[in-house]
N, C-alpha and C positions, 0 to 999 in steps of 0.2 A: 383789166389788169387789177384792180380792186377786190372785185368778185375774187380774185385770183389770188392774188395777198390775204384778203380777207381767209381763204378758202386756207393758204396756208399756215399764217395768225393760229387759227381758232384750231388745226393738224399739232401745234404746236404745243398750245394752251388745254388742249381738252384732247387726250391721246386717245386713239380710239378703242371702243368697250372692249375688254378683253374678260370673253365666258369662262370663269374657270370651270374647270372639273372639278367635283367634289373627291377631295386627295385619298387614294386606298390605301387601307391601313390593312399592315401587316398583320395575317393573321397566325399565334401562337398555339401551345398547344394547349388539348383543352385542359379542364381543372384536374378532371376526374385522372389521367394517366400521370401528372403531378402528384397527386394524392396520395398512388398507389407505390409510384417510384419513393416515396417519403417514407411510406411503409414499409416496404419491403430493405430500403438501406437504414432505417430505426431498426428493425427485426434481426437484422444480420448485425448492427454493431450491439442488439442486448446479447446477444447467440452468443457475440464475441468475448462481451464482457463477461457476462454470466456464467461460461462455461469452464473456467476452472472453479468456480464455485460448486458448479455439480457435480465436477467430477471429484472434488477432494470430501463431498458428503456424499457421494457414494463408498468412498473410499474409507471414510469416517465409520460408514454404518459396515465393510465386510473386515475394516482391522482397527476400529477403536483411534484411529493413529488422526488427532484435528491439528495438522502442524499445516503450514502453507505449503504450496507446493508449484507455486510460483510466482516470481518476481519483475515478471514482464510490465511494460509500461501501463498495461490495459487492468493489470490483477496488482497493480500494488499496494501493499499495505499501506492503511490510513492511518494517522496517526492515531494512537491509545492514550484511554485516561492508567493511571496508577492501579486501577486497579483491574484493569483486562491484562499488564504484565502481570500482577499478581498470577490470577488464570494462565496466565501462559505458562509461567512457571512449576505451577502446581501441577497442568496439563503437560508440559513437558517433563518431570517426574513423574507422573501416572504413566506416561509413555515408555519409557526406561523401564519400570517395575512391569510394564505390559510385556515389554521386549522380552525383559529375563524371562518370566513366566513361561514366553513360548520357545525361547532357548531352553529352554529344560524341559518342556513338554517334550519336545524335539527331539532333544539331548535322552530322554528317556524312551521312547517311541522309536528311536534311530536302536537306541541298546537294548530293546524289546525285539525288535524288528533283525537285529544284529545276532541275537539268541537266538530266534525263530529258526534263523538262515543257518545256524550253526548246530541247530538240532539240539538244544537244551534242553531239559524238561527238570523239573523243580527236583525233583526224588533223580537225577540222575546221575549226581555227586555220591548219595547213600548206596546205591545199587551198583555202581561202576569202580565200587573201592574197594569191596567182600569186608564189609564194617560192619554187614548186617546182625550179623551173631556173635560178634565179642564177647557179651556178656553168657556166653549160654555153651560154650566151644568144651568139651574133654579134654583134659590135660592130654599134653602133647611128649614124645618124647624125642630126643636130639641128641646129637653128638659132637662136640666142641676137639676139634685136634690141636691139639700143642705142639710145636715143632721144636722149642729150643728147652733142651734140657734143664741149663741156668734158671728156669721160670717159670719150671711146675709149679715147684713151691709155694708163688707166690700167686700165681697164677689158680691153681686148685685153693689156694684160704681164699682169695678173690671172688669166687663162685662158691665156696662155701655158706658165705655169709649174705648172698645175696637171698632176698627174702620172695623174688619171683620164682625162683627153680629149686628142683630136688633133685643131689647129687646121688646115683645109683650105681654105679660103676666106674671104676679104673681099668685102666689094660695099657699095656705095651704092646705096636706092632712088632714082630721082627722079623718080618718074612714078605716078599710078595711085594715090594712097594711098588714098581712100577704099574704093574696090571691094577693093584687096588687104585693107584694114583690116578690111572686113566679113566676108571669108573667113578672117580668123584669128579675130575674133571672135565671128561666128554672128550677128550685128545689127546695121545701121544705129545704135539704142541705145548697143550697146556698145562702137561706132566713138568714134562723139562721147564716150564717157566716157576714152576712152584718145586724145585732141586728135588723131580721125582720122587716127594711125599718125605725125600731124608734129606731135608738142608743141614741138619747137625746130628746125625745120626739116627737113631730110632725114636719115631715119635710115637706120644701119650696120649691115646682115648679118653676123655671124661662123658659118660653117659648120664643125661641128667633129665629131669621130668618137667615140664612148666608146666605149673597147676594151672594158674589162667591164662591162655595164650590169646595173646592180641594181635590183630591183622590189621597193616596199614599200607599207603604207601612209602616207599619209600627208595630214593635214589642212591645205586649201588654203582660201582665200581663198573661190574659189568650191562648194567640195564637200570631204566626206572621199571620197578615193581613192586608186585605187593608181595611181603613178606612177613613172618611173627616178627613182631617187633620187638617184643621181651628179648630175645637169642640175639638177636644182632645186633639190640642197644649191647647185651653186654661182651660181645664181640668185640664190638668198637671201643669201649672201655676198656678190654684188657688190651688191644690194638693201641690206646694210645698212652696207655701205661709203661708198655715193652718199648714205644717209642721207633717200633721196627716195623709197621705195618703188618701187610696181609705175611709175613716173614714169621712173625710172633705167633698167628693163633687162627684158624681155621673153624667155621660152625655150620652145624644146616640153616636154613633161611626156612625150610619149612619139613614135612616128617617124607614125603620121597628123598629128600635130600639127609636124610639120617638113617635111610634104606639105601642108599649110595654109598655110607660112609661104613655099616656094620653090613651090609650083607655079604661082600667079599671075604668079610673076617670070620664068616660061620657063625655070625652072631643077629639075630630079629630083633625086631623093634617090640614084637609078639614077646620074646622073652621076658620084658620089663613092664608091661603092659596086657589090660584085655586084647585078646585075642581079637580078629576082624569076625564080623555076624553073618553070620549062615542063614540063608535063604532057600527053601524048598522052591520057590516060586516068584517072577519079576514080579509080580505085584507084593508078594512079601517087602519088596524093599520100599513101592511108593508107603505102604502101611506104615513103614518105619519112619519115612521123610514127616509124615504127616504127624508125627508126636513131636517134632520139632516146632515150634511155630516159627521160629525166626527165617526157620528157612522156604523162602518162597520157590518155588519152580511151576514149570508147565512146558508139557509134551509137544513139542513143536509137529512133529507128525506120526503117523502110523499108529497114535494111539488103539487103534481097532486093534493090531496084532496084540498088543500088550492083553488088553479083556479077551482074546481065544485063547493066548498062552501062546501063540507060535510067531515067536519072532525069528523072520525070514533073516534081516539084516541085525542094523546098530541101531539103536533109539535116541535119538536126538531131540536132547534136553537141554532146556536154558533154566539157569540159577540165578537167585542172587549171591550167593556168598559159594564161590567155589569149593576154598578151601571146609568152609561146612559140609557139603555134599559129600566129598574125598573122606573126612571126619568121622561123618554118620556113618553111612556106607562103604568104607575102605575097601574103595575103588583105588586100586592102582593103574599107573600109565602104563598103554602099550608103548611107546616110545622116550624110554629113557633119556635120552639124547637132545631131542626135541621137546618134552613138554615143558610146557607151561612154568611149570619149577624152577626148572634151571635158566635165569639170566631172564625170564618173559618169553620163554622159545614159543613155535608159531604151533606144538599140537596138542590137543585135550581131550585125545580119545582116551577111555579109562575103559578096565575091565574088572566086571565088581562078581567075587566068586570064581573066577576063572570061565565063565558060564555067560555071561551075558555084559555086549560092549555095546560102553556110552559113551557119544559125541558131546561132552558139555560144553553147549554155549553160555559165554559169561555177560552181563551187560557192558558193554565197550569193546568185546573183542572186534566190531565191525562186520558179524555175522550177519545182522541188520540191521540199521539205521538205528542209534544206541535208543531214541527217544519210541524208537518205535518197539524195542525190545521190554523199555521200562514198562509200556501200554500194554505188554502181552502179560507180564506179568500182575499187572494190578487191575485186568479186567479179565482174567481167564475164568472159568465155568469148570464146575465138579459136572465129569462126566463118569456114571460107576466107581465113583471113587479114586476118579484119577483127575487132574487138573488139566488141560486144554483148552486151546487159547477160543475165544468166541468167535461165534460163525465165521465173521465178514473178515476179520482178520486172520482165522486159518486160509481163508479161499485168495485172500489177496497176498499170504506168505509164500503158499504153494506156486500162484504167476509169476511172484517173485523170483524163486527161487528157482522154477522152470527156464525165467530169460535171465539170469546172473550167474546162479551158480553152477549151471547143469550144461553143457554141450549140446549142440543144436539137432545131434540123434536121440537125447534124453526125452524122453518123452510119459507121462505121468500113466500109474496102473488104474484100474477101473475103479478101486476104492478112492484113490487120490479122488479122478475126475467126480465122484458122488458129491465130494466134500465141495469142491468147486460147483460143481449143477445146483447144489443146495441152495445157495447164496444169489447165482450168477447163471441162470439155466440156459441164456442165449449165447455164452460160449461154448464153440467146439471144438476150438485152437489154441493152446497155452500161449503161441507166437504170433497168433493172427492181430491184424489191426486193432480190431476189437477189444481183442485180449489186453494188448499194453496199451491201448489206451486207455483203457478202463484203471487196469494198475497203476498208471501215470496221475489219470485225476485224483484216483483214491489218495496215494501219498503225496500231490501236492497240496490237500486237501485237508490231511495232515500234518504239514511240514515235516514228512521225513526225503531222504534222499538214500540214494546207492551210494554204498560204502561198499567200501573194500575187506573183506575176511585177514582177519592175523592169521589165521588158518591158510599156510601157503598151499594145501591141497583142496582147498575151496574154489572153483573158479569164481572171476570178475569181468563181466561183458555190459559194458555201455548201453546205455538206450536212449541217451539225454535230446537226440534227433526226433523224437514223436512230437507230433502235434497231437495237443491237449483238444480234444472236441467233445461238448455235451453228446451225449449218446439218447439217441430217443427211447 
């Protein structure tokens, strides 16, 4: 029992050994994929921070412009001493002054870019207005009709003492008003609108001389056009003297239109003036063009005919100054009705001598891209002594004129096609792919465009569907 107490006693007092185990610890991860993950989320929040910094000094370096450009929690501004708003200031004024600059660069570059497109060219206001020869023109002669009796009077001392014209003639109509009436005005219509040449009975002819005759434009009643300007200022001043308008007083605008007014009556313009110049031979006349300096031209085609002497057709010629051409060479209109003369009508065939007919083209009538018209004239070449336009530009006039103005059975004669092979030896189609496209790069190449002819017996055919392709 002892033993047995005892045994429990000392169970009691002295618990029996308990082995631990040495406790396993948890193992982590190790340093090195710590280390990396530290990195790689430092790397991404400097990326973060950093990067409106780089992008507004990128920014900085391609437009100048150091303003912030963002206000987010990560990019915000820190606070400045006095004198970085200084800089700020200053650099936001430098920014402003940067701006305008390139707003006007723009604003310039847009109105450069705006001219290009609309086919500008610097000399194409001087050429497009026949201003070329003011100073250099032959007196002209004209005919002023007076319709109210009440204000010959005053009317003839009026133009007496004007110190532009020379008074050379009086007359009374009295016969014939209506037929003359419709040959000045182009219409039975526009007979009876002006009381059939007799609103107050029988009207007074004053034929008179402008020593120096000036050409300008100028907007009329019937049309914006160019016309002598001396005659119809003082039109418009006895017009606003009489207080009656076009009622008062009637004038040519230019000298077919003072062949409109005396040739009905049995009276020339030849009567009061040198007679027009006689020519043995077309090139007699370019010989005569050429003592003119003011006057520029060149032979749009067939110049070959012109150097054998045998012109099959018309010779189509572009001017600068119309009415000098008309001037020199007193060339009158086949079409009375229509030319150019009257009101800006759409025709400018002229026949000089009775002998030989000329198509002249003017700069702006839209015969060809006005800019490209200026180019013929101030790069053309003495060929025998006639003026035509150079190589590359005869050959690209000719496709031109093949795909625009010509009918799709028109087709060029074997002297044309030379002119073209000369230049352009891989075409053998004026309408083939080749062909306009080649003409398309040349004039956008250029900046000219298809325009349309005042000329209404000119044709107008589209092409603006090509594609542009380098040509090997």
């Amino acid at each position: 029992l002892f033993t047995h107490s005892q045994l429990l006693l000392s169970h009691e007092m002295d618990p029996p050994e308990v082995i631990l185990q040495p406790r396993r610890r948890r193992r982590g991860p190790p340093f090195e994929p710590w280390f990396l993950l530290f990195t790689i989320s430092f790397s991404i929040l400097s990326l973060l921070k950093l990067e409106p910094l780089a992008r507004n000094s990128v920014q900085d370096h391609n437009s100048k412009i150091d303003l912030p450009r963002s206000s987010n929690k990560i990019d915000a501004p820190q606070p400045q001493l006095q004198s970085d708003k200084v800089d700020a200031t200053l650099l936001l004024h430098e920014n402003e002054q940067e701006q305008g600059r390139k707003k006007q660069k723009i604003s310039s570059e847009s109105e450069s870019e705006s001219k290009r497109e609309n086919n500008t060219h610097p000399l194409l206001e001087s050429y497009s207005t026949d201003i070329a020869c003011n100073s250099f023109r032959p007196p002209e002669v004209h005919a002023f009709v007076l319709w109210n009796p009440s204000l010959w009077e005053s009317q003839e001392r009026f133009l007496s003492k004007s110190p532009l014209i020379q008074m050379l003639d009086t007359f009374i109509v009295t016969q014939n008003h209506k037929a003359w009436c419709i040959n000045i005005y182009g219409s039975a219509r526009n007979a009876r609108a002006h009381g059939l040449c007799k609103p107050n009975g029988n009207p007074k002819v004053v034929v008179v001389k402008d020593l120096t005759p000036n050409y300008g434009v100028w907007k009329t009643p019937g049309a914006k056009q160019v016309l002598n300007t001396n005659i119809y200022g003082l039109k418009s001043e006895l017009r606003n003297l009489a207080n009656d308008g076009f009622k008062s007083v009637h004038s040519s605008n230019n000298v077919e239109e003072a062949k409109l007014v005396l040739d009905p009556l049995n009276r020339k313009v030849a009567d009061y003036t040198a007679p027009d110049p006689h020519f043995e031979s077309v090139k007699d006349i370019f010989n005569l063009l050429h003592k003119h300096t003011c006057l520029k031209y060149v032979v749009l085609r067939s110049h070959e005919e012109i150097h054998k002497g045998s012109i099959s057709k018309d010779i189509d010629i572009l001017v600068n100054d119309f009415f000098m051409f008309k001037a020199i060479t007193g060339a009158q209109s086949n079409h009375p009705k229509e030319m150019r003369e009257v009101d800006n009508g759409p025709n400018t065939q002229n026949v000089i001598n009775g002998k030989w007919t000329f198509d002249v083209r003017y700069v702006g009538d839209g015969y060809y891209d006005s800019s490209w018209q200026v180019d013929m004239l101030q790069r053309r070449v003495n060929s025998s002594g006639i003026f035509v336009q150079e190589p590359l530009s005869e050959a690209m006039s000719l496709l031109y004129h093949y795909n625009v103005h010509k009918d799709a059975n028109s087709n060029p004669s074997h002297t044309r096609w030379s002119v073209i092979h000369r230049v352009l030896p891989l075409l053998d189609d004026v309408r083939s792919w080749r062909s306009r496209t080649t003409l398309q790069t040349y004039m956008e190449s250029k900046k000219y465009a298809v325009s349309k002819a005042h000329d209404k017996y000119v044709g107008h055919h589209h092409f603006e569907a090509l594609q542009t392709t380098k040509l090997e």
